[in-house]
Backbone as CSV, one residue per row, in Angstrom:
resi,resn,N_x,N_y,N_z,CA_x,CA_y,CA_z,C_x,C_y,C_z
1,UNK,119.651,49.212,78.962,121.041,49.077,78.573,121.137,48.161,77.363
2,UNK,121.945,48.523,76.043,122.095,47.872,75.690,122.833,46.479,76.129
3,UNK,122.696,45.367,74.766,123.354,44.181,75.200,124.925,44.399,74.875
4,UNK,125.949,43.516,75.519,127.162,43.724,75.385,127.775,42.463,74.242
5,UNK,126.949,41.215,74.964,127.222,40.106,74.157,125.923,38.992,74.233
6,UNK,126.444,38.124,73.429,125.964,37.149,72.412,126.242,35.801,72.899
7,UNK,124.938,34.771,72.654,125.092,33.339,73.038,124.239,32.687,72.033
8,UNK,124.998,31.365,71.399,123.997,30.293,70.815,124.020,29.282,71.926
9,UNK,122.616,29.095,71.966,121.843,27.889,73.006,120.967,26.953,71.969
10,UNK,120.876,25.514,73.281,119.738,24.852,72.536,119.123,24.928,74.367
11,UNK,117.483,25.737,73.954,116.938,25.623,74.826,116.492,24.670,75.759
12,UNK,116.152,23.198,76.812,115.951,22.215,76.930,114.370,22.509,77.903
13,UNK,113.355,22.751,77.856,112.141,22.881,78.158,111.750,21.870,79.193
14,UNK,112.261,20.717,78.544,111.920,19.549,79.399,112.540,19.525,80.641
15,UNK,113.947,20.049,80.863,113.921,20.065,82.178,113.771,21.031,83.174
16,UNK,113.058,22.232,82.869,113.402,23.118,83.581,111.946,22.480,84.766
17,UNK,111.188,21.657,85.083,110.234,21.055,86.171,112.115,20.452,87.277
18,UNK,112.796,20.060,86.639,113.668,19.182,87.470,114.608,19.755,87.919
19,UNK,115.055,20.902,87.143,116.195,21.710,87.585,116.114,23.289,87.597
20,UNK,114.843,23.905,87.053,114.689,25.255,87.536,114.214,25.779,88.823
21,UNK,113.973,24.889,89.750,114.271,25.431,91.066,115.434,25.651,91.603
22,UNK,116.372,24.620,91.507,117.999,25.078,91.736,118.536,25.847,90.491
23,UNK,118.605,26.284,89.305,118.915,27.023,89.035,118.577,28.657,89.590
24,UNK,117.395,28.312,89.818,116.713,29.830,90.029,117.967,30.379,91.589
25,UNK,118.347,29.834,92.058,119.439,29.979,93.185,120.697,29.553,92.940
26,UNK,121.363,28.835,91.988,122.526,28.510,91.679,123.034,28.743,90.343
27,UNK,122.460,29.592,89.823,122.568,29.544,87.856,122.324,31.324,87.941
28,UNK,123.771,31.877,87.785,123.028,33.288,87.756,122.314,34.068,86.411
29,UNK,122.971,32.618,85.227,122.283,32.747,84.047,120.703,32.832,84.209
30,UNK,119.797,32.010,85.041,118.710,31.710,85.087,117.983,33.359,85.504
31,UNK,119.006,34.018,86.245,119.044,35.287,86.651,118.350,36.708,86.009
32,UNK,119.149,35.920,84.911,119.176,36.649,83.190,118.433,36.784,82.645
33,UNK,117.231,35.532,82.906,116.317,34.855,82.049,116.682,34.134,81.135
34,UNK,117.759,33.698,81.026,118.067,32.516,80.377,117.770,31.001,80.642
35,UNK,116.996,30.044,79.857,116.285,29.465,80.182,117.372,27.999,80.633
36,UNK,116.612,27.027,81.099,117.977,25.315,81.132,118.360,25.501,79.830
37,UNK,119.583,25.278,79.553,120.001,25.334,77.666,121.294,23.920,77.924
38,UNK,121.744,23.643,77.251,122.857,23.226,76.837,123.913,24.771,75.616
39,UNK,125.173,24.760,76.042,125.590,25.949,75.321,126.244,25.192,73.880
40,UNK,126.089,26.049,72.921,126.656,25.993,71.599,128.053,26.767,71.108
41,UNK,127.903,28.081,71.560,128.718,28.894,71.522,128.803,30.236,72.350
42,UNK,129.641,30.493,73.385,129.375,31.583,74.405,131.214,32.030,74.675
43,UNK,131.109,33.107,74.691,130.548,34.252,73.912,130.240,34.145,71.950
44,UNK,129.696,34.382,71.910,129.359,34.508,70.255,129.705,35.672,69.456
45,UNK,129.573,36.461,68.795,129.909,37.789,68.194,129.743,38.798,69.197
46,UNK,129.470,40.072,69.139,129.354,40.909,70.005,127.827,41.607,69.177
47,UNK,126.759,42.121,69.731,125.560,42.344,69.205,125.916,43.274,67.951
48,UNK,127.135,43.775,68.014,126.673,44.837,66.550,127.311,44.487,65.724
49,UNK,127.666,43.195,65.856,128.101,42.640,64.635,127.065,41.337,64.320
50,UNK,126.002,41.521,64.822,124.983,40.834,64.342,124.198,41.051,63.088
51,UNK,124.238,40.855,62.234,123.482,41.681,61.130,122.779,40.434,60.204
52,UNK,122.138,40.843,59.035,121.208,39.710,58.429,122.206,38.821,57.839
53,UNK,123.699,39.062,57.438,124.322,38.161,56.640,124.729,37.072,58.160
54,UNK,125.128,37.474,59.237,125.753,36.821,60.046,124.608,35.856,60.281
55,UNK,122.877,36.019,60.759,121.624,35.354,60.605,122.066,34.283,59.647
56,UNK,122.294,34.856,58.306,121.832,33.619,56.963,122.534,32.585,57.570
57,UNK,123.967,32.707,57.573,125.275,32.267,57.637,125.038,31.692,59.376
58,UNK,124.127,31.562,59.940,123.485,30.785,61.038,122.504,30.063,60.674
59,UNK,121.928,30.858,60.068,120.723,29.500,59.709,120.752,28.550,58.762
60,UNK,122.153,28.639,57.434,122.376,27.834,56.724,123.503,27.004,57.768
61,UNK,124.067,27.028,58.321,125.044,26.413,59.465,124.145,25.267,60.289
62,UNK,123.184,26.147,60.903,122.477,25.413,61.492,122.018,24.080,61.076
63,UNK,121.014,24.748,59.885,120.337,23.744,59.173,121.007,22.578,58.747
64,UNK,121.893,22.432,58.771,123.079,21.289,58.120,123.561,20.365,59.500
65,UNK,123.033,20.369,60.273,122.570,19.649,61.489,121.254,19.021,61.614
66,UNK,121.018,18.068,61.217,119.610,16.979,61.573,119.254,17.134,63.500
67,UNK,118.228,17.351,63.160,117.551,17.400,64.633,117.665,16.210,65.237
68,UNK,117.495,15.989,66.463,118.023,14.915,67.323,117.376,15.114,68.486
69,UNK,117.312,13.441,68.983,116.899,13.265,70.617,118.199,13.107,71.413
70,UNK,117.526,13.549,72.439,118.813,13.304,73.620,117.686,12.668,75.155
71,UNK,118.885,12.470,75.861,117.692,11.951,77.141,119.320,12.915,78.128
72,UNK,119.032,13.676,79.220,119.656,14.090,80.128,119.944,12.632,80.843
73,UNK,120.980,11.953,81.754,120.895,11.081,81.924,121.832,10.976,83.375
74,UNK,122.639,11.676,83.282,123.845,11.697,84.679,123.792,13.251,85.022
75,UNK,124.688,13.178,86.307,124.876,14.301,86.858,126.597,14.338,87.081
76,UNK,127.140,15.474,86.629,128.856,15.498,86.197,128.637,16.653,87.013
77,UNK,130.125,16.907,87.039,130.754,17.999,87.944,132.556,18.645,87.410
78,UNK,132.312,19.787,87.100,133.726,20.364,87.273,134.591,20.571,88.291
79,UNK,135.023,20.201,88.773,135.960,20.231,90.132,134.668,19.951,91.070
80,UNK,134.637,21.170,92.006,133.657,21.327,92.861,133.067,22.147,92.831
81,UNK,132.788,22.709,91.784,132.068,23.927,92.128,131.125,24.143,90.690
82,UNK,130.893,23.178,89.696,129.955,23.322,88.887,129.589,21.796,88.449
83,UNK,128.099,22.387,89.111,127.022,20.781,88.681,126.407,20.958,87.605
84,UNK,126.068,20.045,86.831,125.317,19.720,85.557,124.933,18.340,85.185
85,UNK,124.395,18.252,84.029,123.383,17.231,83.088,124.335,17.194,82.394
86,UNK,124.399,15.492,82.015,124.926,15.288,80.773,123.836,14.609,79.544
87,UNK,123.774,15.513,78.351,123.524,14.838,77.547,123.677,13.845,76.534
88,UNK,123.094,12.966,76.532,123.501,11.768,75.860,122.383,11.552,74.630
89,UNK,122.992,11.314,73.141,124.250,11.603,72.901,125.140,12.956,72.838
90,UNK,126.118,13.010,72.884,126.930,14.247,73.239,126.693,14.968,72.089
91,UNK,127.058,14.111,70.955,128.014,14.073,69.577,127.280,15.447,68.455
92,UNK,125.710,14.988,68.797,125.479,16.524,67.782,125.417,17.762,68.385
93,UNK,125.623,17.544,70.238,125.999,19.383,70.408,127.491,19.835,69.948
94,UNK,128.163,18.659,69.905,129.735,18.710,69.426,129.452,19.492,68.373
95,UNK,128.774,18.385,67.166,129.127,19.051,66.048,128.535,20.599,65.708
96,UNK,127.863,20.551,66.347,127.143,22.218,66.341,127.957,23.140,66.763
97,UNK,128.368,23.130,67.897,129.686,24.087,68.202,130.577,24.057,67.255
98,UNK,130.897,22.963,66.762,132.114,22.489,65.666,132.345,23.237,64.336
99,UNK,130.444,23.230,64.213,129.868,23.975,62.600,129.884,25.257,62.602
100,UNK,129.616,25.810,64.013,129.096,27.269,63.426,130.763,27.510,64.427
101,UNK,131.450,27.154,65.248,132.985,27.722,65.076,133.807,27.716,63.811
102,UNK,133.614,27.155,63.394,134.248,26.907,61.951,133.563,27.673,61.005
103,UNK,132.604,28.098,60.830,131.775,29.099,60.025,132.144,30.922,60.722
104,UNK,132.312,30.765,62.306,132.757,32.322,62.907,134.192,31.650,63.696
105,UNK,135.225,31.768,63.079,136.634,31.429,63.556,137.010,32.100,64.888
106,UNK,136.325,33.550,64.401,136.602,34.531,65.878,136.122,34.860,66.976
107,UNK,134.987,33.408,66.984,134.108,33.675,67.986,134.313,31.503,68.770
108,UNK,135.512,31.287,69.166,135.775,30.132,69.824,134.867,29.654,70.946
109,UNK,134.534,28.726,71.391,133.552,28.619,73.097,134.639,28.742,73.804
110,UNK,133.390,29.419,74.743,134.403,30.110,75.797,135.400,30.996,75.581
111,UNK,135.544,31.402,74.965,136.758,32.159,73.965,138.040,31.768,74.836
112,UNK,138.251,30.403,74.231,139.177,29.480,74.075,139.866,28.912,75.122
113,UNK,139.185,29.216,76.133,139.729,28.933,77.631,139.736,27.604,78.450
114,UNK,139.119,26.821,77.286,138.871,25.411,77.497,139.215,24.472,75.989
115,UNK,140.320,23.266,76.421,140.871,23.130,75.248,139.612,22.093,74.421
116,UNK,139.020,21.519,75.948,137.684,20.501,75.365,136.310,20.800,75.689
117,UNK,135.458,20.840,74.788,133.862,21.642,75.596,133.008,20.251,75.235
118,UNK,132.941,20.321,76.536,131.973,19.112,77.207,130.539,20.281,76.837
119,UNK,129.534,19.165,76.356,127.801,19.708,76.434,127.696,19.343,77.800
120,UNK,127.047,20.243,78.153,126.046,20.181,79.655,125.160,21.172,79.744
121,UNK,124.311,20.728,80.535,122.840,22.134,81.070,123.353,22.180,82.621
122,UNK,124.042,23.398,83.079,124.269,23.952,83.953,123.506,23.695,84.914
123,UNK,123.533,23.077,86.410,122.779,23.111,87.581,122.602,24.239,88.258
124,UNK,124.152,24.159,88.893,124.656,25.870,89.471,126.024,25.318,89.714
125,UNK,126.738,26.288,89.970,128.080,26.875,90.199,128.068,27.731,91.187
126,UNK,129.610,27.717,91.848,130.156,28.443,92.970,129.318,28.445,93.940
127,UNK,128.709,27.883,94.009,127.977,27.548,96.050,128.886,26.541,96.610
128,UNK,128.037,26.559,98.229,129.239,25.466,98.939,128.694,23.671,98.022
129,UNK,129.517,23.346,98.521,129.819,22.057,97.565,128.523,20.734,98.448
130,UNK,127.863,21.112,99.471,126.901,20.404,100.184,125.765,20.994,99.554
131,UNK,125.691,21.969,99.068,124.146,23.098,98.416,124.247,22.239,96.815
132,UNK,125.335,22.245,96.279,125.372,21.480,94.926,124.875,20.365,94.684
133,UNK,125.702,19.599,96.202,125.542,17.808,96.424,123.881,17.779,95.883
134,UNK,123.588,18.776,97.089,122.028,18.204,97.404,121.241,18.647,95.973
135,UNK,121.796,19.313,95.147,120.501,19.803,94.224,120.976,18.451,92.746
136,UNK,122.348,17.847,92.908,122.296,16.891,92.360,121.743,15.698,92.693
137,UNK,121.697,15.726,93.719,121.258,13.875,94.492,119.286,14.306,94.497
138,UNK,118.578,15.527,94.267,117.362,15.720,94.226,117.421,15.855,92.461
139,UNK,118.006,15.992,91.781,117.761,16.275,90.286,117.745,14.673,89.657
140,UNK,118.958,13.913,90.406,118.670,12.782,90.025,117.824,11.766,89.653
141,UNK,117.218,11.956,91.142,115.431,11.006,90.917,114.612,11.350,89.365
142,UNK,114.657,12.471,88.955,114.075,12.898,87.589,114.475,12.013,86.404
143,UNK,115.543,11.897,86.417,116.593,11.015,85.198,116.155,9.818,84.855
144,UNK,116.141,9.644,83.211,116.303,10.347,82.818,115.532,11.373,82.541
145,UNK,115.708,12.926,81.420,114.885,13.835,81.450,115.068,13.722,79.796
146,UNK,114.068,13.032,78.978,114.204,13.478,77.421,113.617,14.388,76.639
147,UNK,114.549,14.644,75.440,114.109,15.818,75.097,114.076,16.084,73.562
148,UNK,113.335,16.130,72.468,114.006,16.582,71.292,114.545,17.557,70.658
149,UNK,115.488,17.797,70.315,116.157,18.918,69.576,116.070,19.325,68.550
150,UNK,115.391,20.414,68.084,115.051,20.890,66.970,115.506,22.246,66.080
151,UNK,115.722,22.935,67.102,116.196,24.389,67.325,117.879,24.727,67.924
152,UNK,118.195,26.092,67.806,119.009,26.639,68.352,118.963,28.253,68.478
153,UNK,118.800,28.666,69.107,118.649,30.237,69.624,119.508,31.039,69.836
154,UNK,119.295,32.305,69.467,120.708,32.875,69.554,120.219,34.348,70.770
155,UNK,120.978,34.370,71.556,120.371,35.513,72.817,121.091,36.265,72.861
156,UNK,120.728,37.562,73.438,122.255,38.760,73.506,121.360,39.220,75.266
157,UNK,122.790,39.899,75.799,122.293,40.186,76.831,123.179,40.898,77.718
158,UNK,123.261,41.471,78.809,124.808,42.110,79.550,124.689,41.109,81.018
159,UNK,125.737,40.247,80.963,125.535,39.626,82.338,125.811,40.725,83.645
160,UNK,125.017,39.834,84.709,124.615,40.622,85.725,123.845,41.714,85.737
161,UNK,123.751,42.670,84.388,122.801,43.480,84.088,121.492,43.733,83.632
162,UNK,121.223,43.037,82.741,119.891,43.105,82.324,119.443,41.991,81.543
163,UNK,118.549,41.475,81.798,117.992,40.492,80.958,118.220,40.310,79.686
164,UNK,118.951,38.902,79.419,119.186,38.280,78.213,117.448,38.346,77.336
165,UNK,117.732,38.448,75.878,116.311,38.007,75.017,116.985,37.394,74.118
166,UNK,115.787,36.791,73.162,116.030,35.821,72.137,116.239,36.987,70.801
167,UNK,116.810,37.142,70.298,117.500,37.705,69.412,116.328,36.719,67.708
168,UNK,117.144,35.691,67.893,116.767,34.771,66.610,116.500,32.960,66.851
169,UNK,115.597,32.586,66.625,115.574,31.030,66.281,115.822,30.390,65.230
170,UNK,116.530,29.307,64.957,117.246,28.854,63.976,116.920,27.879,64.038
171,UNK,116.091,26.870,62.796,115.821,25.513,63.068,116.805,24.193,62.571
172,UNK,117.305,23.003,63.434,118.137,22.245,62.633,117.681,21.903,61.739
173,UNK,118.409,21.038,60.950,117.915,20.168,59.630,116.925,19.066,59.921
174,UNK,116.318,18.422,58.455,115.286,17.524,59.059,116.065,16.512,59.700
175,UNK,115.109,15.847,59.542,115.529,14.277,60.957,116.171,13.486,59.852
176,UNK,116.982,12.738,60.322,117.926,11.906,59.235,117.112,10.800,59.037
177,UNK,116.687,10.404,57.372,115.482,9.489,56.974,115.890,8.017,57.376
178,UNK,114.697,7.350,58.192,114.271,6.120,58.220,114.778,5.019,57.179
179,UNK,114.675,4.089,57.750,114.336,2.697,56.282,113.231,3.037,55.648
180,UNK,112.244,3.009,56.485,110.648,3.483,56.010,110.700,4.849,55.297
181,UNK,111.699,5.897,55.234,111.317,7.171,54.572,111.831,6.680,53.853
182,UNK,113.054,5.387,53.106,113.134,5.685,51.854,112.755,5.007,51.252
183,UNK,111.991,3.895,52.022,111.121,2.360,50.657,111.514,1.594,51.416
184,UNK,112.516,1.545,51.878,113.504,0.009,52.371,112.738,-0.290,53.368
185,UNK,112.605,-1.827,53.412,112.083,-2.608,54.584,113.288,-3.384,54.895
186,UNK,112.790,-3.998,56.330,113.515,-4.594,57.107,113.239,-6.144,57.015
187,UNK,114.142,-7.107,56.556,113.923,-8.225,55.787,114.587,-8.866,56.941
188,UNK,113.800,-9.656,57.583,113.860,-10.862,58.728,114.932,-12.312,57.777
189,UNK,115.719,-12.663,58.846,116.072,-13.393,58.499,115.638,-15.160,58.677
């Protein structure tokens, strides 16, 4: 089957030892084959409007984002019925959603159903609220879980139907320079 739709992710590798066992039962994304991510933009275009200009116009987007560390650090919750990771700092998955919404106007997160998008890597959702407890109060002991960010991926896929794939990888910008990358030393007082 073809794919129906489209997701930008930042993959998180590092935690899937801490949280891909409960996803694999509470994440029907994980279902998908979609890996622990933090989301960027979901839904994203629709696959046939994917083409090489929409690529450039991602990977020059992208790139204008400096790569970054994060450390997973708490465990948050939407009401009761969706557990997750928070990453800390928040601020450059912000601006990433921020960049490439503002670069595809017609493609909002979530398509617009949320007036504020919190970053998180999904635990699971919609189980009973004691199945959640427990896969947060066992994910915890892991924390924090760090990770560097380098990338962003773009996947297409038909939920519930057939396995999501990686479409394209997109690398951020370099790392924002040091004292030491530019000459400057650090003069003791």
């Amino acid at each position: 089957m073809e794919p129906t739709q489209t997701a930008l992710i930042v993959p998180i590798p590092e935690a899937e030892g801490a949280v891909g066992p409960f996803r694999a039962s509470l994440d029907r994304a994980a279902g998908w084959g979609v890996p622990a991510h933090v989301t960027v933009l979901y839904p994203f275009l629709p696959p046939q409007q994917i083409d090489e200009q929409v690529l450039a116009a991602l990977r020059e987007t992208v790139a204008g984002i400096p790569r970054f560390d994060v450390a997973l650090t708490d465990v948050g919750w939407f009401g009761d019925t969706v557990v997750w990771l928070a990453p800390q700092p928040a601020r450059p998955f912000r601006e990433l959603t921020s960049a490439v919404w503002q670069r595809f106007p017609d493609a909002p997160p979530y398509a617009g159903a949320h007036s504020d998008v919190v970053p998180h890597l999904t635990i699971g959702h919609d189980a009973a609220k004691p199945v959640l407890s427990h896969a947060a109060e066992t994910i915890s002991a892991h924390l924090p879980i760090n990770a560097a960010i380098d990338r962003v991926r773009l996947i297409a896929g038909t939920p519930d139907v057939s396995p999501w794939r990686t479409v394209c990888e997109f690398p951020l910008g370099a790392l924002p320079p040091t004292a030491a990358d530019t000459g400057f030393q650090a003069v003791s007082a």
